[in-house]
PDB file with one MODEL, atoms N, CA, C and O in Angstrom:
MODEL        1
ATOM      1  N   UNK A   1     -15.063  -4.576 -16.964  1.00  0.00           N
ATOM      2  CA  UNK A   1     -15.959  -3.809 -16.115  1.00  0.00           C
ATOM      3  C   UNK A   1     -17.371  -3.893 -16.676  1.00  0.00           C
ATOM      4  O   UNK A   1     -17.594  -3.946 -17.885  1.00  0.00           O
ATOM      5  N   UNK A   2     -18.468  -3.905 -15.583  1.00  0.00           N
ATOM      6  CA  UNK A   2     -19.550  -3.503 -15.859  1.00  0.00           C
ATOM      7  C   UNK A   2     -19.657  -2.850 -17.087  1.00  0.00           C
ATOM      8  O   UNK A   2     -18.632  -2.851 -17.768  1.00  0.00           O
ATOM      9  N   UNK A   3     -21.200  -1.979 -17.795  1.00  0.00           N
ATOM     10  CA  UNK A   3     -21.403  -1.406 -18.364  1.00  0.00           C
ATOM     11  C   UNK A   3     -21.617   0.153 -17.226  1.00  0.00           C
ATOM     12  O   UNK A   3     -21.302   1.326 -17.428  1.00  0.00           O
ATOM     13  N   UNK A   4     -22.361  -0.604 -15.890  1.00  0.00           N
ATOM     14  CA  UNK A   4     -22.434   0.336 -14.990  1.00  0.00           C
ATOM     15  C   UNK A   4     -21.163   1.272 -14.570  1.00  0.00           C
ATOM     16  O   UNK A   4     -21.261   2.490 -14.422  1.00  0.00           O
ATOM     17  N   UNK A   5     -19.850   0.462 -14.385  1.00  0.00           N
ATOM     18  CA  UNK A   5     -18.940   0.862 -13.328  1.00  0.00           C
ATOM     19  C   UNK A   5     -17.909   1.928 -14.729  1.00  0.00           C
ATOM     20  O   UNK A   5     -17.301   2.981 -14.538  1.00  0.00           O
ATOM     21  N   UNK A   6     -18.096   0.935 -16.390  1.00  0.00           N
ATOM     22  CA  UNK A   6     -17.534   2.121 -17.427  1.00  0.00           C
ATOM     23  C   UNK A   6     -18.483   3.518 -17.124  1.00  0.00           C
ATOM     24  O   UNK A   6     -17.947   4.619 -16.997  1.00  0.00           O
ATOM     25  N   UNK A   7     -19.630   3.368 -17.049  1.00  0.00           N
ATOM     26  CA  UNK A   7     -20.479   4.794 -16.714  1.00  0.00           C
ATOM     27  C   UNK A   7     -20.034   5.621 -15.968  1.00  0.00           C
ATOM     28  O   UNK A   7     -19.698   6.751 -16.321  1.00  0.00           O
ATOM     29  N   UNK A   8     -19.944   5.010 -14.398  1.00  0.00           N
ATOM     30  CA  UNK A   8     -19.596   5.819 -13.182  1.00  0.00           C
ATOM     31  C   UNK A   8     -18.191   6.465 -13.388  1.00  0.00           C
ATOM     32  O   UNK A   8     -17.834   7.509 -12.842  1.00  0.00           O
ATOM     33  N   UNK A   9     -17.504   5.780 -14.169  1.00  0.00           N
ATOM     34  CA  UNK A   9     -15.643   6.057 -13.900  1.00  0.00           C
ATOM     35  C   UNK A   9     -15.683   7.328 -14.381  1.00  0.00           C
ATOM     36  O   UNK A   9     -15.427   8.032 -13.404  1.00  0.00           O
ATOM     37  N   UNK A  10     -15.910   8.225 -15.605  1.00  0.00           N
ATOM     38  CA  UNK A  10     -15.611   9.215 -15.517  1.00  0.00           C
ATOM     39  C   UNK A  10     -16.237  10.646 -14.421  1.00  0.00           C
ATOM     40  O   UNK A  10     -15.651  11.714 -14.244  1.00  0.00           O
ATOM     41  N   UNK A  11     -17.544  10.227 -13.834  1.00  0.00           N
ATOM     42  CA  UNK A  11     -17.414  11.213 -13.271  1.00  0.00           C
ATOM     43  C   UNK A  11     -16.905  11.135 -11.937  1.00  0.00           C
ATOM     44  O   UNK A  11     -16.911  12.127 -11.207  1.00  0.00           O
ATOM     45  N   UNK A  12     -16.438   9.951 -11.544  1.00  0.00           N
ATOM     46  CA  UNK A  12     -15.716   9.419 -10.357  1.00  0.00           C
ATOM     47  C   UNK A  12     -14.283  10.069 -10.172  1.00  0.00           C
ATOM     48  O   UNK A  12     -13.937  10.664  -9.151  1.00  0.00           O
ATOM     49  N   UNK A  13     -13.530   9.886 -11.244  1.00  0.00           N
ATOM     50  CA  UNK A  13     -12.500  10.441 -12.213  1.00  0.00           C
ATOM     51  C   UNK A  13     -12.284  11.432 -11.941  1.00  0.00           C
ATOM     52  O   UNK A  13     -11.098  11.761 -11.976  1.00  0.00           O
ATOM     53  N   UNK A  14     -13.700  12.833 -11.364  1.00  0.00           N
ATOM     54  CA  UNK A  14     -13.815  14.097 -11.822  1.00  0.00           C
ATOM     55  C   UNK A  14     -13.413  14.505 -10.176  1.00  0.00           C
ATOM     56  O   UNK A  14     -12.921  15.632 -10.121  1.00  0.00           O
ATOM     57  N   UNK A  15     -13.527  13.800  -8.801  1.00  0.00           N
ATOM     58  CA  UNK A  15     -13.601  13.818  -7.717  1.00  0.00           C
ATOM     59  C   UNK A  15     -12.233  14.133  -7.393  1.00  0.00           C
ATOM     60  O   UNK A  15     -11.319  13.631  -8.048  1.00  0.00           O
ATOM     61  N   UNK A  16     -11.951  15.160  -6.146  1.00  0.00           N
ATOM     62  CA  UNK A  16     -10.629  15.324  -5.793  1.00  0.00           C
ATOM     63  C   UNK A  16     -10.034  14.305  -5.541  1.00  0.00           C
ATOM     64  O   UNK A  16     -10.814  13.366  -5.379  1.00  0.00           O
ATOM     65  N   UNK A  17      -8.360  13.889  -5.365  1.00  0.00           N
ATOM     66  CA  UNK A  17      -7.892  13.526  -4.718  1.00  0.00           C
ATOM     67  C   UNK A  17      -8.196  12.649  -3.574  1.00  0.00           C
ATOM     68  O   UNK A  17      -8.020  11.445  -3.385  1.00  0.00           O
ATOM     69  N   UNK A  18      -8.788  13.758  -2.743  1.00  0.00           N
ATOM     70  CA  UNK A  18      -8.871  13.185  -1.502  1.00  0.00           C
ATOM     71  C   UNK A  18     -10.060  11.988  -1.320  1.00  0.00           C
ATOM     72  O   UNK A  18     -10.375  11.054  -0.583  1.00  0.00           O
ATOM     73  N   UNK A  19     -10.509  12.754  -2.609  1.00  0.00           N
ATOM     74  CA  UNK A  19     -12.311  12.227  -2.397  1.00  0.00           C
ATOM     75  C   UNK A  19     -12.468  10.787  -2.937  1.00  0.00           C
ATOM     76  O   UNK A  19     -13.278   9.911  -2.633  1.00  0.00           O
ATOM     77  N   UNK A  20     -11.091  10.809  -4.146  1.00  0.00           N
ATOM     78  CA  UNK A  20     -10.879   9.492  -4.947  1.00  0.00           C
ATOM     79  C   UNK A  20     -10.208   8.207  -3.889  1.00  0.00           C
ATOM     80  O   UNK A  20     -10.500   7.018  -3.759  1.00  0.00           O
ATOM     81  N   UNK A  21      -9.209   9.071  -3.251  1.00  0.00           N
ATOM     82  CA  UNK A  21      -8.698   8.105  -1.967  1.00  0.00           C
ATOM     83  C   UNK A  21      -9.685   7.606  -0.897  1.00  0.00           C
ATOM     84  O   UNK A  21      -9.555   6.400  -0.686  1.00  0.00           O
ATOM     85  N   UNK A  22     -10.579   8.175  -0.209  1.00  0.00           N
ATOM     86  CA  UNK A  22     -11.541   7.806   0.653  1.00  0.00           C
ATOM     87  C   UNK A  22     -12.118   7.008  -0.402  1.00  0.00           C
ATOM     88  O   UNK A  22     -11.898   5.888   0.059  1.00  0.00           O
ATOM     89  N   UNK A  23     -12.679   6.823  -1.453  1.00  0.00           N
ATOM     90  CA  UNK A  23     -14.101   6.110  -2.161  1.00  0.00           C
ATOM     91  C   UNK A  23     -12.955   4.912  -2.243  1.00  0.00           C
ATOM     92  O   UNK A  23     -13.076   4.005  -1.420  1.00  0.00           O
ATOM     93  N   UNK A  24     -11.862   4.849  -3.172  1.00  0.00           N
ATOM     94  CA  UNK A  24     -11.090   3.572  -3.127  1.00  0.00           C
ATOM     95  C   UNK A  24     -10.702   2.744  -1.596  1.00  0.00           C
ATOM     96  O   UNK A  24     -10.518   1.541  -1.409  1.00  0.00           O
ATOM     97  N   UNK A  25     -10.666   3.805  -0.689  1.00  0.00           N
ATOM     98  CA  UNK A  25     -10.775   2.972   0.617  1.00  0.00           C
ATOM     99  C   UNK A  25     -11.715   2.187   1.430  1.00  0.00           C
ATOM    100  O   UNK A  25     -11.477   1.381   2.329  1.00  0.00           O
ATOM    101  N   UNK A  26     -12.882   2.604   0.912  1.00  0.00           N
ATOM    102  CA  UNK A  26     -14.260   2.286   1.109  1.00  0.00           C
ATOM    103  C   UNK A  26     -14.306   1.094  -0.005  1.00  0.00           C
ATOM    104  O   UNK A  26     -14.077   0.025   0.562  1.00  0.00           O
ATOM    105  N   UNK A  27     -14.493   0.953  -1.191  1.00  0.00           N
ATOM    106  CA  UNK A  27     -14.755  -0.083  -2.033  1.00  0.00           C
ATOM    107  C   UNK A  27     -13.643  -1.403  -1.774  1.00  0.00           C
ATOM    108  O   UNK A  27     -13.850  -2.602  -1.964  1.00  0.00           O
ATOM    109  N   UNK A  28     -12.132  -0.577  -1.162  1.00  0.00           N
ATOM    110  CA  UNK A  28     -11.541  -1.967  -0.777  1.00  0.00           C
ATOM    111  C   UNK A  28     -12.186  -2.949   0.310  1.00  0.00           C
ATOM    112  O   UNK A  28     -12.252  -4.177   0.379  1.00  0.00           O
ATOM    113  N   UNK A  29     -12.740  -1.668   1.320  1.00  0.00           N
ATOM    114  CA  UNK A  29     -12.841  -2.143   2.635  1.00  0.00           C
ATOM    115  C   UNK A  29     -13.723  -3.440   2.076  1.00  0.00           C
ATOM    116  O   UNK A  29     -13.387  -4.623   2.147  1.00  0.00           O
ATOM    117  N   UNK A  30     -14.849  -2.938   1.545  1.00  0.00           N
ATOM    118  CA  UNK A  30     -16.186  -3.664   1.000  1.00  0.00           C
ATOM    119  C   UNK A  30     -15.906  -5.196   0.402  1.00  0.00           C
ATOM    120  O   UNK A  30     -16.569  -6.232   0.424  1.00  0.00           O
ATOM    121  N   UNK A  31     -14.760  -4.881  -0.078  1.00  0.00           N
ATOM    122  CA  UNK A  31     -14.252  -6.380  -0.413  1.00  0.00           C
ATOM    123  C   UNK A  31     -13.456  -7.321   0.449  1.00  0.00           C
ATOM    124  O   UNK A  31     -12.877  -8.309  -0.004  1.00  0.00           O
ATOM    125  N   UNK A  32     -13.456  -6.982   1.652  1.00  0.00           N
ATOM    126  CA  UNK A  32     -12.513  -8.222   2.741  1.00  0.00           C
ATOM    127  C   UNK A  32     -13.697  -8.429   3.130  1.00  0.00           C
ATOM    128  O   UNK A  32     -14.679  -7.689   3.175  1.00  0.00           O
ATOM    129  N   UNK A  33     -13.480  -9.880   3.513  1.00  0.00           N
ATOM    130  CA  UNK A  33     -14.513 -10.767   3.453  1.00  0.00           C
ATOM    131  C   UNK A  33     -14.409 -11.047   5.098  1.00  0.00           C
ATOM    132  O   UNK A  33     -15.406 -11.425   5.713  1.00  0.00           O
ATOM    133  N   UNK A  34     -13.264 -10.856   5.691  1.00  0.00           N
ATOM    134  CA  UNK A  34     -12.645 -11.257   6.850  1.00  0.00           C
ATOM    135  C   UNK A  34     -11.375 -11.582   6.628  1.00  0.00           C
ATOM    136  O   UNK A  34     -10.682 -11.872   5.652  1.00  0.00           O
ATOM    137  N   UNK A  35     -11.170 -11.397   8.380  1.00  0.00           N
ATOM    138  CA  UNK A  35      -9.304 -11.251   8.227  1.00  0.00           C
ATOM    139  C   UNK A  35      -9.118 -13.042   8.833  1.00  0.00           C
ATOM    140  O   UNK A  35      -9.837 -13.785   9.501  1.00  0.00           O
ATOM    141  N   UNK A  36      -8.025 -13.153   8.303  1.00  0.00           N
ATOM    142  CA  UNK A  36      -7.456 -14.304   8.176  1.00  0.00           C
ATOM    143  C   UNK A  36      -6.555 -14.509   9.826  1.00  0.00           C
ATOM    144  O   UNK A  36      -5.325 -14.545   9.859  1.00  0.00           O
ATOM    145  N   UNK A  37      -6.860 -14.549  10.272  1.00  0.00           N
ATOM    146  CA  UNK A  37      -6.046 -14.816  12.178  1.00  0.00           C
ATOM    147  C   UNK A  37      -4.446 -15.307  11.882  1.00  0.00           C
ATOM    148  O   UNK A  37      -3.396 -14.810  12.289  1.00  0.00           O
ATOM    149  N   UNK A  38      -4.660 -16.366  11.096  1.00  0.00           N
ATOM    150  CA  UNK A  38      -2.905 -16.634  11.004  1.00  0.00           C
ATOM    151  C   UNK A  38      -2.031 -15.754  10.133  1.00  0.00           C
ATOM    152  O   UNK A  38      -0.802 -15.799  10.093  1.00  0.00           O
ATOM    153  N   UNK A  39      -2.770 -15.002   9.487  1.00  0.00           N
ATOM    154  CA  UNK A  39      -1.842 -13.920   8.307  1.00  0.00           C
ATOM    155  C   UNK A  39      -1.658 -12.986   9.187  1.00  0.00           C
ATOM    156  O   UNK A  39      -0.564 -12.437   9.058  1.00  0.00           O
ATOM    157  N   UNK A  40      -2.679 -12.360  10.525  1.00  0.00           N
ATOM    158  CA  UNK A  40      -2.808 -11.300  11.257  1.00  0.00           C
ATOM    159  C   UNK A  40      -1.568 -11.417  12.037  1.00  0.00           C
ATOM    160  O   UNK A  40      -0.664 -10.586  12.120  1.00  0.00           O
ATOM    161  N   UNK A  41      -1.689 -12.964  12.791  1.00  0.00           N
ATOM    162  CA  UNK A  41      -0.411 -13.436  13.367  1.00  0.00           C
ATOM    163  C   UNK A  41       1.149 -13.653  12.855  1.00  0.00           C
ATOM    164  O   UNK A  41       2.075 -13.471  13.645  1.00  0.00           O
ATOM    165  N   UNK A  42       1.334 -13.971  11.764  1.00  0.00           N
ATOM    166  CA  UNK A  42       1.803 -14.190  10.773  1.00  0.00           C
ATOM    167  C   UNK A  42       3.120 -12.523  10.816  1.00  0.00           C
ATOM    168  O   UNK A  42       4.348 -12.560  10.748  1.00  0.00           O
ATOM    169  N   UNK A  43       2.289 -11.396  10.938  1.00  0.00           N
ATOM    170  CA  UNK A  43       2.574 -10.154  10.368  1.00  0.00           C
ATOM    171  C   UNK A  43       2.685  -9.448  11.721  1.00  0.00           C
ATOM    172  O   UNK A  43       3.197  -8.333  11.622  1.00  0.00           O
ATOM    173  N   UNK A  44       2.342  -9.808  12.941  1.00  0.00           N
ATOM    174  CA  UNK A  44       2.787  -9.459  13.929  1.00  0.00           C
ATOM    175  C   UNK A  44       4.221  -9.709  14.324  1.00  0.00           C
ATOM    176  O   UNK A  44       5.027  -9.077  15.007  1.00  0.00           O
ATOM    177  N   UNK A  45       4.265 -10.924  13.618  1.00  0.00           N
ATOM    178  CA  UNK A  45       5.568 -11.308  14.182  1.00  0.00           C
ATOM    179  C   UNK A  45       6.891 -11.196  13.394  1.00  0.00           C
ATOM    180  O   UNK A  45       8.018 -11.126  13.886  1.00  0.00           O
ATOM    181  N   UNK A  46       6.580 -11.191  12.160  1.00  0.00           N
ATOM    182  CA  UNK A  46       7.520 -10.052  10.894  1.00  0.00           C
ATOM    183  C   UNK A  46       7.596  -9.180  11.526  1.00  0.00           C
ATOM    184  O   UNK A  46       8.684  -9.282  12.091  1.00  0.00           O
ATOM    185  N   UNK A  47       6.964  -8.030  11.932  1.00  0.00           N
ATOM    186  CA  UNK A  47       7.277  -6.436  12.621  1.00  0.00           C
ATOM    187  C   UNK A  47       7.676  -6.396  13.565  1.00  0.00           C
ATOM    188  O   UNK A  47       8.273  -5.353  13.831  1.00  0.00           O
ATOM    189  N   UNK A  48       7.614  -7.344  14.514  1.00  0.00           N
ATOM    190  CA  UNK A  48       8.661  -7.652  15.895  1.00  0.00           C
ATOM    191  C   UNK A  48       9.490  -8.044  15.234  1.00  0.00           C
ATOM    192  O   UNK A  48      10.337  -7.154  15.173  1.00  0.00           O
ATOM    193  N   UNK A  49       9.866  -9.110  14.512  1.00  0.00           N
ATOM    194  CA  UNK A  49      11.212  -9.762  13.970  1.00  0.00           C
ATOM    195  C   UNK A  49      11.966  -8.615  13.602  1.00  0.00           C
ATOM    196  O   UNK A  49      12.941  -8.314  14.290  1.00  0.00           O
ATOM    197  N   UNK A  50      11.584  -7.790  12.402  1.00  0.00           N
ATOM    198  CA  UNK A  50      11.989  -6.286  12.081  1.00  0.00           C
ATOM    199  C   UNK A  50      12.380  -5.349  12.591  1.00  0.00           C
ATOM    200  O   UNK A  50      13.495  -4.879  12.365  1.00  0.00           O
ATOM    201  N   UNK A  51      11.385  -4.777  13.552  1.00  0.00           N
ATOM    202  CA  UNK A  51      12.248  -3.993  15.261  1.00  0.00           C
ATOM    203  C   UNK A  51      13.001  -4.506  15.580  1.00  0.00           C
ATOM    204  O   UNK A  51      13.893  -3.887  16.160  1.00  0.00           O
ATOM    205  N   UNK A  52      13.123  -5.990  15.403  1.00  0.00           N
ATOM    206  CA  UNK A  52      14.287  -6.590  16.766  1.00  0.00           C
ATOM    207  C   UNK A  52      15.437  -5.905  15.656  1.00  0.00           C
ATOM    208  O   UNK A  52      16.181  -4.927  15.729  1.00  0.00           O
ATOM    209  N   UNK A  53      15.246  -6.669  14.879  1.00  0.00           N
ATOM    210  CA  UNK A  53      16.702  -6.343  13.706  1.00  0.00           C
ATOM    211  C   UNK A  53      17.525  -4.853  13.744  1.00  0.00           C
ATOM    212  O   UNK A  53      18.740  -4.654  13.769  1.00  0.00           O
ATOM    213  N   UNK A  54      16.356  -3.847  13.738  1.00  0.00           N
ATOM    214  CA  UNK A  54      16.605  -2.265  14.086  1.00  0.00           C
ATOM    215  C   UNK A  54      17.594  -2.208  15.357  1.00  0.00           C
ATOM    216  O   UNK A  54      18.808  -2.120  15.542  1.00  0.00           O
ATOM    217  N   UNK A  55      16.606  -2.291  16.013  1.00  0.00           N
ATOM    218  CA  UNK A  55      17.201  -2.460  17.330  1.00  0.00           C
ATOM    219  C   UNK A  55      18.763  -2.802  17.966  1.00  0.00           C
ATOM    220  O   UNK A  55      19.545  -2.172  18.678  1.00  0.00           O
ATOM    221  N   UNK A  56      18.776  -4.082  17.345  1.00  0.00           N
ATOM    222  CA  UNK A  56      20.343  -4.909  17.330  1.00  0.00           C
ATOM    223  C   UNK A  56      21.297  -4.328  16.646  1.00  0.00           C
ATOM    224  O   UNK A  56      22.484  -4.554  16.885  1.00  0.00           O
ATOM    225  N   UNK A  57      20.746  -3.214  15.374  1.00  0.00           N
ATOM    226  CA  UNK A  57      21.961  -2.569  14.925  1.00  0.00           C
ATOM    227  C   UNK A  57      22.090  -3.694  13.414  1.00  0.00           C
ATOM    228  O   UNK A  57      22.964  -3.643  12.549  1.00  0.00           O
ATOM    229  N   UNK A  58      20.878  -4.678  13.497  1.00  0.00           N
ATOM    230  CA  UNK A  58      21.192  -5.411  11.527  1.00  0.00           C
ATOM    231  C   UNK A  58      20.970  -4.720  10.683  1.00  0.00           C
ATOM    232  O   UNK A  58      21.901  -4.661   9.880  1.00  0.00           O
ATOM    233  N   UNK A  59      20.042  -4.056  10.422  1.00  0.00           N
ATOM    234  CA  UNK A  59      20.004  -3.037   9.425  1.00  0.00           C
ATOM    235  C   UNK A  59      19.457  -2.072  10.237  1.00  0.00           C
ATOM    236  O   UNK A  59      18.913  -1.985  11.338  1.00  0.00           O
ATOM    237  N   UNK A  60      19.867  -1.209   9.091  1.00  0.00           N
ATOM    238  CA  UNK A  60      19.747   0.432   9.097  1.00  0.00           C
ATOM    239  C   UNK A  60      18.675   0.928   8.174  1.00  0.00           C
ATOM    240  O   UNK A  60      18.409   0.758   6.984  1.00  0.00           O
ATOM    241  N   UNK A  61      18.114   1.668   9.262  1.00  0.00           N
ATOM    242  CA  UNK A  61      16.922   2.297   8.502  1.00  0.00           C
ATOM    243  C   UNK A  61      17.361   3.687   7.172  1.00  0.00           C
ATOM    244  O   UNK A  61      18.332   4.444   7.185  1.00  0.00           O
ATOM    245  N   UNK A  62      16.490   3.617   6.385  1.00  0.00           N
ATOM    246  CA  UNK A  62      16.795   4.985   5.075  1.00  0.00           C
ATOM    247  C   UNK A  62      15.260   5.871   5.517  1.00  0.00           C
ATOM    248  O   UNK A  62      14.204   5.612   6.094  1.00  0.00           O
ATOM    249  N   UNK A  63      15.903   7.025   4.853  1.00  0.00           N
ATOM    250  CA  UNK A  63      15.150   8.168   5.724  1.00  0.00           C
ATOM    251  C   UNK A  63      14.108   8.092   3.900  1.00  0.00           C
ATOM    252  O   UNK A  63      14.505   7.808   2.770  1.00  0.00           O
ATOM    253  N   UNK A  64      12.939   8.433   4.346  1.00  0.00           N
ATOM    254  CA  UNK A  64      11.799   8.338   3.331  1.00  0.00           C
ATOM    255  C   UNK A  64      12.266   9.003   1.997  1.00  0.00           C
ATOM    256  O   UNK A  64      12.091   8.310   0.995  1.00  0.00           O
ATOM    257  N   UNK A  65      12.705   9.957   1.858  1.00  0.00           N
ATOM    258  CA  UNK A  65      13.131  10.815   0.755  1.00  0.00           C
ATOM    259  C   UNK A  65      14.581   9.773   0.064  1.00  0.00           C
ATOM    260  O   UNK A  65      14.559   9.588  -1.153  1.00  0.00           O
ATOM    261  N   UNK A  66      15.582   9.245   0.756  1.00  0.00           N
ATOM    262  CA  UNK A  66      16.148   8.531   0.102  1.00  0.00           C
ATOM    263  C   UNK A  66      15.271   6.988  -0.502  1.00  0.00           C
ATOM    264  O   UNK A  66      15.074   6.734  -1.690  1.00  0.00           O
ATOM    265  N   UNK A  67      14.930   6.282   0.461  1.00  0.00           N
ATOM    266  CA  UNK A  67      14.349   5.810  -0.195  1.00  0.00           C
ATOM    267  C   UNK A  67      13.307   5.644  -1.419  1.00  0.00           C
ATOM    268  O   UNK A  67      13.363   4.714  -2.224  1.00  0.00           O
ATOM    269  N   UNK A  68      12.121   6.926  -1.448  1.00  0.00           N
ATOM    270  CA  UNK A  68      11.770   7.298  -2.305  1.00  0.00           C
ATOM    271  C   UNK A  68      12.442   7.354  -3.814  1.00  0.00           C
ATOM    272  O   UNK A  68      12.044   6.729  -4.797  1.00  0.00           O
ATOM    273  N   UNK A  69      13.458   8.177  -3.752  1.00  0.00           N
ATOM    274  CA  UNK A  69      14.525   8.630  -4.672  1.00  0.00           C
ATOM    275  C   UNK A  69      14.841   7.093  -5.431  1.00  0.00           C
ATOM    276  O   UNK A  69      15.000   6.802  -6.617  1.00  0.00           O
ATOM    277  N   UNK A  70      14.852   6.289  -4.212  1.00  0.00           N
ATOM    278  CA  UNK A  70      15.542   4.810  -5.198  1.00  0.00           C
ATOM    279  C   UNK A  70      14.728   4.266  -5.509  1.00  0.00           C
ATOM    280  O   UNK A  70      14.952   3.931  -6.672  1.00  0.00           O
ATOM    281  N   UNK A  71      13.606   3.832  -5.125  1.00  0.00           N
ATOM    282  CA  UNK A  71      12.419   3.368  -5.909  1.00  0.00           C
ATOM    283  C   UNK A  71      12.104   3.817  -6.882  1.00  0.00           C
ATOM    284  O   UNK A  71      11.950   3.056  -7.838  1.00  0.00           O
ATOM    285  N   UNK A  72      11.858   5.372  -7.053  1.00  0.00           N
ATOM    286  CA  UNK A  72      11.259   6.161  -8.161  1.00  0.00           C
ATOM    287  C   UNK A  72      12.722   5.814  -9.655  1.00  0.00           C
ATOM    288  O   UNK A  72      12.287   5.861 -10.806  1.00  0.00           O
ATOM    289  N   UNK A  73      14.271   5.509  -9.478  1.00  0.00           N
ATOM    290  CA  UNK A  73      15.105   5.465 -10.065  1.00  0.00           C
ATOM    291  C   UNK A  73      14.841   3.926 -11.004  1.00  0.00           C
ATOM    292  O   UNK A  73      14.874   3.654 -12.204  1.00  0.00           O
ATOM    293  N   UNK A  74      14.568   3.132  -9.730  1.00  0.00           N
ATOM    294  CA  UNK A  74      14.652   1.770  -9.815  1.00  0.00           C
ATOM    295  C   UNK A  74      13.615   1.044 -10.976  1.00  0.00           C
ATOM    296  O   UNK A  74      13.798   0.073 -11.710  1.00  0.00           O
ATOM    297  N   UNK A  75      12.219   2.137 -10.770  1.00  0.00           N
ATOM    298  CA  UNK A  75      11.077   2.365 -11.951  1.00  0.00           C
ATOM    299  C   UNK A  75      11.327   2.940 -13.063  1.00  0.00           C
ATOM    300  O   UNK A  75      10.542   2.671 -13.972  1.00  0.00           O
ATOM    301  N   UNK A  76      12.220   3.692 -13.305  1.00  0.00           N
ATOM    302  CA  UNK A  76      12.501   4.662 -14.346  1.00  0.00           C
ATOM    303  C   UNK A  76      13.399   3.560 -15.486  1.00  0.00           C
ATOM    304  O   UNK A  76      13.254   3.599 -16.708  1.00  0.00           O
ATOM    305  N   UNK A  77      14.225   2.714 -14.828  1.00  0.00           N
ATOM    306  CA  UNK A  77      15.068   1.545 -15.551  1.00  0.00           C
ATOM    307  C   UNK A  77      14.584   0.280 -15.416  1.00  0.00           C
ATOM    308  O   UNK A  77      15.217  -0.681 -15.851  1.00  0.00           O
ATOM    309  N   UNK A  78      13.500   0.164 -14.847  1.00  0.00           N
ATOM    310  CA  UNK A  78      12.737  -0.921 -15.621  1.00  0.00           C
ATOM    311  C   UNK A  78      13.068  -2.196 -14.406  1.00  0.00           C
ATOM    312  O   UNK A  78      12.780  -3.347 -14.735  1.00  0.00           O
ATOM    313  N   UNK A  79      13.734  -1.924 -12.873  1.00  0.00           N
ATOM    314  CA  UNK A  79      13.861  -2.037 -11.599  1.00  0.00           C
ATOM    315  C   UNK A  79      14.770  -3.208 -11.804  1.00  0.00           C
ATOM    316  O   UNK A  79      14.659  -4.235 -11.135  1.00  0.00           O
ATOM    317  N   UNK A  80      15.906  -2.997 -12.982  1.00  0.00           N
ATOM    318  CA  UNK A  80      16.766  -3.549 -13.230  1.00  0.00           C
ATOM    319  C   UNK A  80      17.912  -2.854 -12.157  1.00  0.00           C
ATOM    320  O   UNK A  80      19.076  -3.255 -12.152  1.00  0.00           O
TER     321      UNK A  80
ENDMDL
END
């Protein structure tokens, strides 16, 4: 990092939550340069592919809290 951006971090640091989430959303934004059309396309058609799958009964969706639960487990052992 900068000498500037070591400066800013702690009182950045000092900002709520919310306030830290909006500024990191803003500094990401700042960095796309432009969107890529075939990745856009690309990812449209994963999430249709995905619904369809729902849909048909291939997989089954997990309700957020289970899933959560297994991720957070899956981190704890090293996602062995």
């Amino acid at each position: 990092m900068t000498p500037t951006a070591i400066e800013l971090l702690p009182s950045l640091l000092q900002l709520t939550p919310d306030d830290r989430a909006e500024l990191a959303a803003q500094l990401l934004n700042s960095l796309d340069t432009g969107t890529d059309e075939s990745a856009d396309e690309a990812w449209g058609e994963e999430i249709a592919r995905r619904i369809e799958e729902v849909r048909r009964g291939r997989v089954k969706p997990v309700p957020w809290a289970e899933a959560r639960a297994q991720i957070l487990a899956d981190d704890a052992d090293g996602g062995r």
